[in-house]
C-alpha positions in Angstrom: 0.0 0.0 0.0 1.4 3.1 -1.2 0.6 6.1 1.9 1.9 9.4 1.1 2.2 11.7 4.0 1.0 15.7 3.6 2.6 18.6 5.3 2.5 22.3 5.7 6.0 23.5 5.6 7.7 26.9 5.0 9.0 26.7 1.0 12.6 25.7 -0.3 13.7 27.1 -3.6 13.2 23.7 -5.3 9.8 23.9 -5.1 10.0 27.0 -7.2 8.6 25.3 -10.3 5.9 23.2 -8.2 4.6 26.1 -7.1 4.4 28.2 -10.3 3.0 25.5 -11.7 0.0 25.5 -9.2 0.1 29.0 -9.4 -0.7 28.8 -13.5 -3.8 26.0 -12.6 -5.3 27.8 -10.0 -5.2 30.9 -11.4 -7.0 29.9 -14.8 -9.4 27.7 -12.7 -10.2 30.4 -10.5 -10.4 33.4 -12.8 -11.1 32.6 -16.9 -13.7 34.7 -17.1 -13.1 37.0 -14.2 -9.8 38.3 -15.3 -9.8 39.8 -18.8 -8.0 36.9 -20.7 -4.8 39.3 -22.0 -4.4 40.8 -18.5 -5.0 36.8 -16.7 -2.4 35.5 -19.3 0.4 37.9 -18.7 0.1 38.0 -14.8 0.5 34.3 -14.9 3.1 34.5 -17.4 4.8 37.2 -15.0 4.6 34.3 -11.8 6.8 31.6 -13.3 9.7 29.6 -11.6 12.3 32.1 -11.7 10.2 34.4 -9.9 8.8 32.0 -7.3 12.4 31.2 -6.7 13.3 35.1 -5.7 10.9 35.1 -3.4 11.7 32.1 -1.6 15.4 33.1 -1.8 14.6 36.8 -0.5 13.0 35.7 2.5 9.4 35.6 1.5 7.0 34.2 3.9 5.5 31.5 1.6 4.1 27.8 3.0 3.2 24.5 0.8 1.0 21.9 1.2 3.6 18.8 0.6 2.1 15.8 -0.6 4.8 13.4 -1.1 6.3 14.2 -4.1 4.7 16.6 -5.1 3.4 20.1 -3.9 -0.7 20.5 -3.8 -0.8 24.3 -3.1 0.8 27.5 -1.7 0.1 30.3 0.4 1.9 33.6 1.2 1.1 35.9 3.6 2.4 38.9 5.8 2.3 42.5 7.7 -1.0 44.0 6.3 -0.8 46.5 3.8 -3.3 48.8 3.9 -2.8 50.5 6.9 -6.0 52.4 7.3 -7.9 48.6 8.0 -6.6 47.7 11.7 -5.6 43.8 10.9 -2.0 43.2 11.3 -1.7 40.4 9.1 -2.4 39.6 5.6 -3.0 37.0 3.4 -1.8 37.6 -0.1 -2.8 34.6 -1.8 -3.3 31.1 -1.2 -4.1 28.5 -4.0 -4.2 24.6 -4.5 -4.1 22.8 -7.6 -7.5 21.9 -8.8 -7.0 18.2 -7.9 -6.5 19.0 -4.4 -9.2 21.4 -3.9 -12.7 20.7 -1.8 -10.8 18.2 0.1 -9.9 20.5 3.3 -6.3 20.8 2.2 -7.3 25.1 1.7 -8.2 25.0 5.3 -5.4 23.5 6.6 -3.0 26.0 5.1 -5.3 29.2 6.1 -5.1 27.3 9.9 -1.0 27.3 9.1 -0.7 31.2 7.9 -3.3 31.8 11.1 -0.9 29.9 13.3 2.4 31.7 12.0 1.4 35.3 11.8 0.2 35.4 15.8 3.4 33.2 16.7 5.2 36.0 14.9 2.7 38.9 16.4 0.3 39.4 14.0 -3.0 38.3 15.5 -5.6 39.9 13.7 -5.5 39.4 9.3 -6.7 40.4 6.2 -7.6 39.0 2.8 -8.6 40.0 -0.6 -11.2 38.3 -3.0 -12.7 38.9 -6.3 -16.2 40.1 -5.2 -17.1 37.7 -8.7 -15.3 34.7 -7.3 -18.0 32.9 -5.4 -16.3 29.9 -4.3 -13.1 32.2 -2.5 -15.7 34.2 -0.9 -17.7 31.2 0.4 -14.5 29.6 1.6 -13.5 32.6 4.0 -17.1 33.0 5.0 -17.1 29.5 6.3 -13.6 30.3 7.7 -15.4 33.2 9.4 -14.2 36.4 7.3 -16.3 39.3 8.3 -16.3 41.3 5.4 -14.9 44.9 6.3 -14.0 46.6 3.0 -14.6 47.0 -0.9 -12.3 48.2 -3.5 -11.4 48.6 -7.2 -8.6 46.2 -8.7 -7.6 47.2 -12.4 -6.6 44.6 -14.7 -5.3 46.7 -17.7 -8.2 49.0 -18.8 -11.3 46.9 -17.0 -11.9 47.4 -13.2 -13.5 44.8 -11.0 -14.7 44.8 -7.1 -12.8 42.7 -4.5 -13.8 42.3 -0.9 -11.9 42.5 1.9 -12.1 39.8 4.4 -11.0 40.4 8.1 -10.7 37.7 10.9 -9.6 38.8 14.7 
């Protein structure tokens, strides 16, 4: 019987690829249609290994979800940036490849980033949704977002709303 064992754990560079390759999956799952197709092609185009692997060399707070071999999703998160919101924290983005989502694994990472950013002094956090992406906006209202802000997001010439999410 072949058991594979999943972790949470902080990213190495060789996992640069793994993760951009999630990043390109997740990202046309969660927004063809959503995302102007030029503007959706060329910020995934901008997110490939080479970049994944400056981040994780400059320090970047940036956990996967290891699944043997292979790496199921990502999430990065940090010191909030919008300062006029009070939440200390942030969650810039946190994906899973399609295969791996629905199955609790996107959970488990938010419960990670959670765990990290009040061990490090961040106990309050932010994140950002499409307001047009309906299953990220059900999965932190099940996580118990309260929704605090709205805002604009240009993607070349095209606006569209996103929400802020914010969890004490």
């Amino acid at each position: 019987m072949d058991q594979k064992v999943i972790t949470i754990r902080q990213a190495r560079r060789v996992d640069a690829e793994s993760i951009a390759a999630v990043h390109d999956a997740a990202w046309r799952g969660a927004y063809r249609g959503l995302i102007p197709g030029c503007e959706l092609e060329r910020m995934i185009a901008r997110r490939g290994p080479r970049w994944w692997d400056a981040a994780i060399a400059r320090g970047s707070r940036l956990l996967v979800l290891d699944f043997g071999d292979a790496i199921g999703g990502y999430a990065s998160y940090g010191r909030n940036r919008v300062s006029s919101l009070p939440h200390r924290g942030e969650l810039f983005e946190l994906y899973l490849a399609p295969h791996f989502q629905g199955l609790g694994f996107g959970r488990k990472l938010f419960e990670a980033v959670r765990a990290d950013l009040v061990e490090n002094g961040y106990p309050s956090l932010l994140v950002w949704a499409l307001a047009d992406n309906q299953p990220a906006l059900g999965f932190y209202e099940r996580l118990g977002g309260k929704r605090v802000r709205c805002a604009p997001e240009q993607f070349g010439r095209e606006s569209r709303e996103r929400i802020a999410f914010g969890f004490e």
